[in-house]
N, C-alpha and C positions, 0 to 999 in steps of 0.2 A: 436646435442643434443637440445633438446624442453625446454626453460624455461617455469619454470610454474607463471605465475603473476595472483594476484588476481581481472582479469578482463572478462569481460564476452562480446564475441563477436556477437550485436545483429543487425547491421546495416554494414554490409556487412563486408570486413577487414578492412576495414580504420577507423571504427570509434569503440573502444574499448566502453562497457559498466564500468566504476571504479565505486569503490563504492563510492566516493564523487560525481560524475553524479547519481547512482541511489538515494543519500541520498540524493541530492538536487532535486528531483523529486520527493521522498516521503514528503519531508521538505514543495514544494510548492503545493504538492496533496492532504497532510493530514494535515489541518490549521496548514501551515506554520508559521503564526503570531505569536504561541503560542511553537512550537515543539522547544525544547535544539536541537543545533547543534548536537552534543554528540550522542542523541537519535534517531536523525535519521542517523546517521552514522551506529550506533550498528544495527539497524535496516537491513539497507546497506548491512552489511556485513554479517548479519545473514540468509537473502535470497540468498543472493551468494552465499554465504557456499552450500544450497541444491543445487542452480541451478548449480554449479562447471562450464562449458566449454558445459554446453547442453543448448537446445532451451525450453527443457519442462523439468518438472519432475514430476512423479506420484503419487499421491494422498496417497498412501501406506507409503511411508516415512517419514509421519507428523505426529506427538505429537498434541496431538489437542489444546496445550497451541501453536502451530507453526501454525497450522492452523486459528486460531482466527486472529493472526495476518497475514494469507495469505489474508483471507475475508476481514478484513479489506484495505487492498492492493488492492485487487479485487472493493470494493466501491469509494476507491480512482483514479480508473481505470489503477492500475499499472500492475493489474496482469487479465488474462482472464484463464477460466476452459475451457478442451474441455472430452470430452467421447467417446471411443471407444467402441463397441461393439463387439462380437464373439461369436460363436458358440463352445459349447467343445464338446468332442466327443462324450459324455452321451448325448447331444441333449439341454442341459441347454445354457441357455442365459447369458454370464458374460459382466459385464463392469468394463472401466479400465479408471479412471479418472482418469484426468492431469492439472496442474498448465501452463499456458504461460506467457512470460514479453507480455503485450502491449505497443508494441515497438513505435509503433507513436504516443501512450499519453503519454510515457515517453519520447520520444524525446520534445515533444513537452511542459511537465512538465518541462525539464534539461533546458530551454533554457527561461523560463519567468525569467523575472528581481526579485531576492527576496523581499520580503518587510523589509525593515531596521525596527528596534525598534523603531526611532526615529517618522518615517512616520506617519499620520495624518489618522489614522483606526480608521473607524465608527464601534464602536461598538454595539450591541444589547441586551436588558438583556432583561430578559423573563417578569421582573418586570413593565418595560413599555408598556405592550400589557393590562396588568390589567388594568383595571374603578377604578377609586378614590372612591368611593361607597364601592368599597368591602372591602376596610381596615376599615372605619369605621363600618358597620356591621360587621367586625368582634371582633372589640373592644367591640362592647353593647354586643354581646353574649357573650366575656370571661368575663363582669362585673356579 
């Protein structure tokens, strides 16, 4: 008898995909620095829900509230799109798009050191790219 465990095998058998590996490669893909553990857990395991024990899954089966966050995944470079093409019998051109894990930026995501809270992160605010100039003109204009 086959147990079923909530892992997904994408690096041959020996190395299970779990969803604390994929959450900690969304954690360090998708500004780690910022993301609840939590949230990229749920995350985690909301993609392995679709992808279950396969290598792809089809474009058809997504809520486009589930999609958003595939694309997002995709920018993160967790996940890659591929397209099939076919001819149907009518002579019509269909295509059949599909979701894939990128398996070696998430390897390669699961295995960076995380950034603790504590750690010494440069941060940037958009407010420092401003000229000192423009706050005062815009003080004389709201006078």
């Amino acid at each position: 008898m086959i147990e079923m465990t909530e892992t997904k095998r994408i690096y041959g058998d020996a190395t299970p995909l779990t969803i604390e590996k994929l959450a900690m490669a969304i954690k360090n893909g998708i500004d780690g620095r910022r993301m609840e553990d939590q949230a990229a857990k749920t995350m985690a395991e909301h993609v392995l829900h679709f992808f279950g024990f396969s290598e792809r899954i089809i474009d058809n089966v997504l809520e486009q509230e589930d999609r958003d966050v595939f694309y997002m995944l995709e920018d993160a470079g967790l996940l890659s799109t591929e397209r099939e093409e076919t001819t149907l019998y009518d002579g019509r051109e269909w295509r059949i798009h599909y979701w894939l894990f990128n398996k070696d930026n998430i390897k390669n995501l699961m295995d960076m050191e995380p950034v603790s809270k504590g750690d010494n992160v440069e941060t940037i605010s958009v407010y420092d790219e401003i000229p000192e100039g423009v706050w005062s003109s815009r003080i004389a204009v709201g006078k």
